[in-house]
C-alpha positions as CSV (number, residue, x, y, z in Angstrom):
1,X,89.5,112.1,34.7
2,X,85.8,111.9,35.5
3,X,86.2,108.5,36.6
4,X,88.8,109.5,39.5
5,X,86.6,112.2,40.3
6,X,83.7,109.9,40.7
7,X,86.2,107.6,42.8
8,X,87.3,110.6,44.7
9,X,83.8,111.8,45.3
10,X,83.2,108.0,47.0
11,X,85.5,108.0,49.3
12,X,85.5,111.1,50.9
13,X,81.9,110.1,51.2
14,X,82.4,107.2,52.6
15,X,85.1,108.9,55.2
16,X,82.4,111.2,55.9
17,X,79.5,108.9,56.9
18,X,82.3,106.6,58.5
19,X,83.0,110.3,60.6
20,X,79.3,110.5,61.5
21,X,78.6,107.0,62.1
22,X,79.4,107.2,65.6
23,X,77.8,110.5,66.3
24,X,74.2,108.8,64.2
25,X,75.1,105.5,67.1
26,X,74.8,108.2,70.2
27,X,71.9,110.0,68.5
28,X,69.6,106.7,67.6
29,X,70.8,105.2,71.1
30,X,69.6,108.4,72.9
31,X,66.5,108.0,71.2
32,X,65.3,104.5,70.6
33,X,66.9,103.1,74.3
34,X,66.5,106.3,76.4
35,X,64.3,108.5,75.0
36,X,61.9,105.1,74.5
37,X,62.7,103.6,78.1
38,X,62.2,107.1,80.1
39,X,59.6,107.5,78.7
40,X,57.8,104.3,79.7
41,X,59.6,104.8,82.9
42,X,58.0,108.3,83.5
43,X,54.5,106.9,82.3
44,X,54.6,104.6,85.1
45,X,55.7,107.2,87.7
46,X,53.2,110.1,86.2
47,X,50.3,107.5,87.8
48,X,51.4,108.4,91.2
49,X,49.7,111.2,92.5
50,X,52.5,113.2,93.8
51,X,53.6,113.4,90.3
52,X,50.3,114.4,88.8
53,X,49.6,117.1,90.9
54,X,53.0,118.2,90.2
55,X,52.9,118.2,86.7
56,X,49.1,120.2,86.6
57,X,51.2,122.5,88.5
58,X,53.8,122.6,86.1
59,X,51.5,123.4,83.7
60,X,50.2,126.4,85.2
61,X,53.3,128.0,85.2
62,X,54.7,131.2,82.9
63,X,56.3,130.2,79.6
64,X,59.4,131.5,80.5
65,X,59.2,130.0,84.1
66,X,59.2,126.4,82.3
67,X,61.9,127.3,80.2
68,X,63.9,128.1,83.1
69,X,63.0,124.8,85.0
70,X,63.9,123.0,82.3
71,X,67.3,124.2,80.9
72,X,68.4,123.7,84.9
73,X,68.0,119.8,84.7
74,X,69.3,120.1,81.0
75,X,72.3,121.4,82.1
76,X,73.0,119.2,84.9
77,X,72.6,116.8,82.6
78,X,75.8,118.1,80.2
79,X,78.1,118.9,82.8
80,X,77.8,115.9,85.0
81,X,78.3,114.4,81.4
82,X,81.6,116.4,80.9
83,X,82.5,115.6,84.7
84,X,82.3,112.0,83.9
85,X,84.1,112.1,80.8
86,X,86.9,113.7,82.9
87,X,86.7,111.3,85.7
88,X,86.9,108.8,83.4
89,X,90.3,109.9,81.6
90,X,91.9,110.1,85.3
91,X,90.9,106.8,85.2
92,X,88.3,106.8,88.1
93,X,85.9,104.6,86.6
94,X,83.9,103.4,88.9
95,X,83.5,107.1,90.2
96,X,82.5,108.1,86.5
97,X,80.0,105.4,85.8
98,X,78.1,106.6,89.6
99,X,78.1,110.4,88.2
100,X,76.7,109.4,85.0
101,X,74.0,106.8,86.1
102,X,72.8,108.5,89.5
103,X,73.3,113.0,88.5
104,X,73.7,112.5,84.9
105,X,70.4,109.9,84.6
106,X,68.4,111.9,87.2
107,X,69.1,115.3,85.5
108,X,67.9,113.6,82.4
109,X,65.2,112.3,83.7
110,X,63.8,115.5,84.8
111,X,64.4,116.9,82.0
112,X,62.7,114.4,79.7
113,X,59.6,114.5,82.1
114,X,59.7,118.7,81.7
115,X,59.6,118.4,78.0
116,X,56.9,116.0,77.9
117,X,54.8,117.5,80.4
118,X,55.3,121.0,79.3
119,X,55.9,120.6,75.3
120,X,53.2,123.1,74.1
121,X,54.3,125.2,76.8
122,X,58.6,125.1,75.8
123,X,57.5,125.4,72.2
124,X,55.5,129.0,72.5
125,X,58.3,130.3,73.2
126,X,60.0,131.2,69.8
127,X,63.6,131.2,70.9
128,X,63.7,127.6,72.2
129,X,61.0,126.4,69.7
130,X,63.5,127.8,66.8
131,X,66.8,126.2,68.6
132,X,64.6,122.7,69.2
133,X,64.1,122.9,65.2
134,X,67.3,123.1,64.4
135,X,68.7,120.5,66.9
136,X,66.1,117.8,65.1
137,X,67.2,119.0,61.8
138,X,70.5,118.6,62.6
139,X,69.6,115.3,64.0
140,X,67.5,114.6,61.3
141,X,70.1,115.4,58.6
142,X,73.1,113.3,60.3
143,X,70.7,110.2,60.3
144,X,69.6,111.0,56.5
145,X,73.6,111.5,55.6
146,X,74.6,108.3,56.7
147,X,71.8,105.7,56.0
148,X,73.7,104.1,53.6
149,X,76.0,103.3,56.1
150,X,73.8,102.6,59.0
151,X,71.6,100.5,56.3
152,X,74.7,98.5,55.6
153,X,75.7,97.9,59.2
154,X,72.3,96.6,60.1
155,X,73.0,94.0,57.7
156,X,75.9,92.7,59.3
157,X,73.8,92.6,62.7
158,X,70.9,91.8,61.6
159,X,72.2,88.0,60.3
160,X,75.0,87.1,62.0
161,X,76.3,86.4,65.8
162,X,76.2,89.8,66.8
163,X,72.4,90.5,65.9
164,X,71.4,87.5,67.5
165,X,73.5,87.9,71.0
166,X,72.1,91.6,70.6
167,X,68.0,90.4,70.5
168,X,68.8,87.8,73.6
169,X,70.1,90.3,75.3
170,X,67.6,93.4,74.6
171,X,64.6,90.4,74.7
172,X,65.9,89.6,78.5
173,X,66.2,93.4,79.3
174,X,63.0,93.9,78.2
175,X,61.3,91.1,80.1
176,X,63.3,92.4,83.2
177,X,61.4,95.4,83.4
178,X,58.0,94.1,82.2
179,X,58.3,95.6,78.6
180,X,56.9,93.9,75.9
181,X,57.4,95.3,72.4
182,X,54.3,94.3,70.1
């Protein structure tokens, strides 16, 4: 019946954004905590003179060149990712959570501060300005797929316990490190 179909339709739906959910997490964490705080982070450290005559010199640098400098932190980044995550089901924590603050977070941090630097520079170069497309439409369509979802769960945070335990403890975080949200 059409009805069942309908019902059907729902819950694989549902099963799907439930699916996603966790991936839409990692992808708004990634870029509304460390996306956001690297880049205040790297804002602060560009001020340093070291850094800016580092990055003009950056700059001058051959498309390709950049490309190159910046896929080497990138994958850093990944693999000390995957070496955590392996660490981790060995059951060396303490060892994982070192590899993924200390050469995980410094891999991405150089990264990060390639990309912004160099971001006209990455992007004239069609191959990675075409695979950067597609990673934020892929991105862009997970997030679109399951804001019903996310929507929903906001609700849940947003009044009760959680929510509020959630903005003590992101207010205190943020007045740890002198950031103050407007």
């Amino acid at each position: 019946s059409i009805k069942a179909a309908a019902r059907r339709r729902k819950r694989r739906r549902l099963a799907e954004d439930v699916l996603l959910l966790p991936l839409t997490l990692l992808l708004m964490f990634l870029e509304h905590v460390i996306w956001d705080g690297t880049k205040y982070m790297l804002d602060q450290l560009s001020r340093l003179r070291a850094v800016a005559v580092l990055r003009e010199w950056l700059q001058t640098l051959p498309p390709l060149a950049v490309v190159f400098l910046f896929l080497v932190p990138e994958a850093f980044d990944h693999l000390s990712g995957l070496w955590a995550t392996v660490l981790l089901l060995r059951d060396q924590v303490m060892t994982a959570v070192l590899v993924a603050v200390f050469i995980k977070g410094f891999a991405a941090l150089i990264a990060i501060w390639i990309y912004q630097t160099c971001e006209p520079v990455l992007m004239s170069v069609p191959w990675f300005a075409r695979l950067h497309d597609r990673v934020i439409e892929w991105a862009q369509w997970v997030n679109n797929r399951t804001a019903p979802l996310r929507h929903r769960a906001r609700g849940w945070f947003r009044g009760g316990r959680m929510g509020r335990r959630l903005t003590v403890w992101r207010t205190r975080l943020a007045g740890r490190f002198g950031i103050h949200r407007s």
